[in-house]
KEROGU-971523 format. One record per residue (C-alpha): x, y, z. Coordinates in Angstrom, 3 decimals. Example, Ala and Ser with C-alpha at 12.3 -4.5 7.8 and 13.67 -1.06 7.14 Angstrom:
<vexfis>
12.300,-4.500,7.800
13.670,-1.060,7.140
</vexfis>
This chain:
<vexfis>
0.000,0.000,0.000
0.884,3.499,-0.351
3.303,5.452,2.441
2.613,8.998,3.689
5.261,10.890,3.230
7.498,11.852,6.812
5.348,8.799,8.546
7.368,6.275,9.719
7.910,3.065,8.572
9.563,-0.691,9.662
10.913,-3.368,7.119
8.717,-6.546,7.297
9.593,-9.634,7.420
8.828,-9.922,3.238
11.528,-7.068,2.543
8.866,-4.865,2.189
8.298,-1.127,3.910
4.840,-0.205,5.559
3.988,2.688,7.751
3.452,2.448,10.982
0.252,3.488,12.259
-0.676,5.451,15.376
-3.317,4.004,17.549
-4.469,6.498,20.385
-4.360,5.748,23.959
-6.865,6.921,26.270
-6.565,6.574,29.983
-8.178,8.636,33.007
-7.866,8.601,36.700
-10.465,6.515,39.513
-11.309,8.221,43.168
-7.990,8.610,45.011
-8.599,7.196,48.421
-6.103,6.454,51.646
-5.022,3.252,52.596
-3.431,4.165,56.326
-2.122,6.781,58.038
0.506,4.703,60.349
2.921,3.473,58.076
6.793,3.343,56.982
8.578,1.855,53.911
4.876,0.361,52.096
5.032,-1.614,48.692
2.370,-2.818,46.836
1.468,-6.232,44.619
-1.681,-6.929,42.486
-3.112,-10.622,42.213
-4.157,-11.055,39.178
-6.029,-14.139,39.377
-7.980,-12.572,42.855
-8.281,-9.517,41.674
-6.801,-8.216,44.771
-4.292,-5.879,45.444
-1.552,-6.275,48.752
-0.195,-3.328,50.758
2.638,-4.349,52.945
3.945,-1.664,55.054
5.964,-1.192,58.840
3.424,-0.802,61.450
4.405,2.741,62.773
2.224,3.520,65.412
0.681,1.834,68.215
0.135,-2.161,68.945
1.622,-2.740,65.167
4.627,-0.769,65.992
7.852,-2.301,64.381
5.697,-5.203,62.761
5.379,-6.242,59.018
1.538,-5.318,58.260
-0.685,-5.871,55.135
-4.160,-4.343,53.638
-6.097,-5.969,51.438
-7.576,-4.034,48.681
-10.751,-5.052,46.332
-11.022,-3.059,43.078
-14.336,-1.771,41.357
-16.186,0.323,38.811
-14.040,1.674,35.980
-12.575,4.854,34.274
-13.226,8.079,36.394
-15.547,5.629,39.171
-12.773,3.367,39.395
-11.583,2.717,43.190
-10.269,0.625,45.824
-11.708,-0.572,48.893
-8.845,-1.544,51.853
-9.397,-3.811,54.809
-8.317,-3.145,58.006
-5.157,-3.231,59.022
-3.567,-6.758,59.846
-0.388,-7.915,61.176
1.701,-10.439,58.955
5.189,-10.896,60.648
5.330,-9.974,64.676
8.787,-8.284,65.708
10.572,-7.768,62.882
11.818,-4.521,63.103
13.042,-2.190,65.550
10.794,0.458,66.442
13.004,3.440,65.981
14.713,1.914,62.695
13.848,2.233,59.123
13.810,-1.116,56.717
12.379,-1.561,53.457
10.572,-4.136,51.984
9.488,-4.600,48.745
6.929,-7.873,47.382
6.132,-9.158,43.704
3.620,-11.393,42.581
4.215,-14.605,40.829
1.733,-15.485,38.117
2.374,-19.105,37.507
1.900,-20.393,41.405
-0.369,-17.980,42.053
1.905,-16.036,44.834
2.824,-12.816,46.190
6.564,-13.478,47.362
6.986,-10.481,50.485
10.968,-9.544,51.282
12.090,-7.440,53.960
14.646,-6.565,56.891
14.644,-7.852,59.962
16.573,-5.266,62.285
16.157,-7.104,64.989
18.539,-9.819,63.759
20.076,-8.189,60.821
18.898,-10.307,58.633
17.214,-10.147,54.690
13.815,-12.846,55.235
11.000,-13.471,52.851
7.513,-15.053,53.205
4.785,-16.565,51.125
1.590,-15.045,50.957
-1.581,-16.087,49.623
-5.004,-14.922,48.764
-8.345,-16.610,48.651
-11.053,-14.524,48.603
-10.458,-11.890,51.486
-8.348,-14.704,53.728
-4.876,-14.219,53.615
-2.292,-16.858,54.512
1.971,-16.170,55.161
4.072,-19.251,55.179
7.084,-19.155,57.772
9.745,-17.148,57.212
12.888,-17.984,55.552
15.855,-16.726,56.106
17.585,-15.109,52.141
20.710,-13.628,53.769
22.069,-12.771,57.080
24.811,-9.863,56.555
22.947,-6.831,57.200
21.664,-6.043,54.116
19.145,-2.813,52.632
17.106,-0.866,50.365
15.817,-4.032,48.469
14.013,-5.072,45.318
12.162,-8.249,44.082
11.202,-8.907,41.080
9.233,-12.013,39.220
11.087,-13.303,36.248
8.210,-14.557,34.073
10.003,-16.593,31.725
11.900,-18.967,34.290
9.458,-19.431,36.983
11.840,-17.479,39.647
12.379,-14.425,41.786
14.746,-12.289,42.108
15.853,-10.933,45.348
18.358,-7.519,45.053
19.379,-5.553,47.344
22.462,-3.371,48.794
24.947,-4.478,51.496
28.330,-2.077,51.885
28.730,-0.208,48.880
27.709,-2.833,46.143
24.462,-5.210,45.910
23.773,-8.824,46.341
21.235,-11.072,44.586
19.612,-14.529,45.323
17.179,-16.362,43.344
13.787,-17.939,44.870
11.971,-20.749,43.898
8.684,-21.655,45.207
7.589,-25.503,45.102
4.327,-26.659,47.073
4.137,-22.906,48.146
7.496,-22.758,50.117
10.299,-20.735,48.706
13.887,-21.774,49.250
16.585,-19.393,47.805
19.827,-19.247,45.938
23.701,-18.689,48.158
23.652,-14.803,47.645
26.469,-13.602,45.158
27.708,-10.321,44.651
27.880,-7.734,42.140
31.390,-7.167,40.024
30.548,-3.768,38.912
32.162,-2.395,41.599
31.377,0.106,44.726
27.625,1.882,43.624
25.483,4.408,45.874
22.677,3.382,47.784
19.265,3.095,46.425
18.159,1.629,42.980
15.047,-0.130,41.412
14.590,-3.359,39.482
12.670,-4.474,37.133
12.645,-7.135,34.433
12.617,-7.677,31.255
11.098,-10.661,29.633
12.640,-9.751,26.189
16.135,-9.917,26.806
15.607,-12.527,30.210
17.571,-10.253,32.428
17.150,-7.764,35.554
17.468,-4.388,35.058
18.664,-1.947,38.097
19.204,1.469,37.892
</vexfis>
């Protein structure tokens, strides 16, 4: 067919050149809404297959104080009406920070067992754990915890690598990062010896994400 002039165009797999055409995306914003107001260091997963969302987050304030805590959150309506309706606040993991200390935590959801996969710092023992959650319904189960690394790590990311069935654990310790790589069979995770990076000494704080494409993690 014919080609506009100054449109672009890709090579197909015949030799041939088309044009590429533009398709319009619309999007709009639902009712913003608040999820707590006693929190530190919150991430948040979507289940795809409950249509539920996860908020983890450090109890802040009173009888959660320095514990790992969760919301559940139940989408509806769309476009402009969309929202989110949160449960109350629950505990998932008793004493796992210190009160007075900030940890991070970060979560991703794997699609093929049906999982959200929760990591975080424990201050109290210097240790990186992680713990299985699931969702049926509005009940939500944690498996025990399991220990990832024990060298006083930080600032952390997770990530589900689609196209092997794993996560990816990475987060800082000194002045590189480490990784370890979690499997879950029969809903218990076990994870990888951590290794470290060889690009050298790096600042603190990054994010991850991956990318099915080229199978890798990308952190910036």
């Amino acid at each position: 067919g014919s080609i506009t002039k100054g449109k672009p165009v890709i090579v197909r797999t015949d030799g041939d050149f088309a044009e590429v055409n533009e398709t319009t995306v619309s999007s709009s914003q639902g009712t913003a809404g608040d999820i707590t107001e006693a929190y530190r260091y919150g991430c948040m997963t979507y289940d795809l297959d409950e249509d539920k969302y996860l908020y983890f987050y450090k109890g802040w304030t009173g009888s959660e104080s320095g514990k790992l805590c969760y919301r559940l959150g139940t989408p509806s309506g769309s476009g402009t009406s969309a929202t989110i309706t949160w449960g109350s606040q629950t505990e998932l993991i008793s004493g796992v920070y210190a009160e007075d200390t900030d940890q991070s935590i970060s979560a991703c959801y794997d699609s093929t067992n049906k999982k959200t996969v929760v990591v975080y710092e424990s201050a109290l023992s210097a240790q990186l754990r992680s713990t299985v959650v699931t969702i049926s319904g509005t009940t939500v189960t944690a498996t025990s915890e399991v220990t990832i690394d024990t060298n006083n790590p930080s600032q952390i990311g997770v990530v589900y690598a689609s196209n092997y069935n794993k996560v990816i654990a990475v987060w800082y310790y000194g002045s590189t990062y480490r990784a370890s790589i979690g499997t879950i069979v029969a809903g218990v995770i076990s994870w990888t010896s951590p290794i470290n990076s060889s690009v050298g000494t790096i600042g603190a704080g990054f994010s991850t994400t991956y990318d099915a494409s080229q199978n890798a993690v990308v952190i910036t």
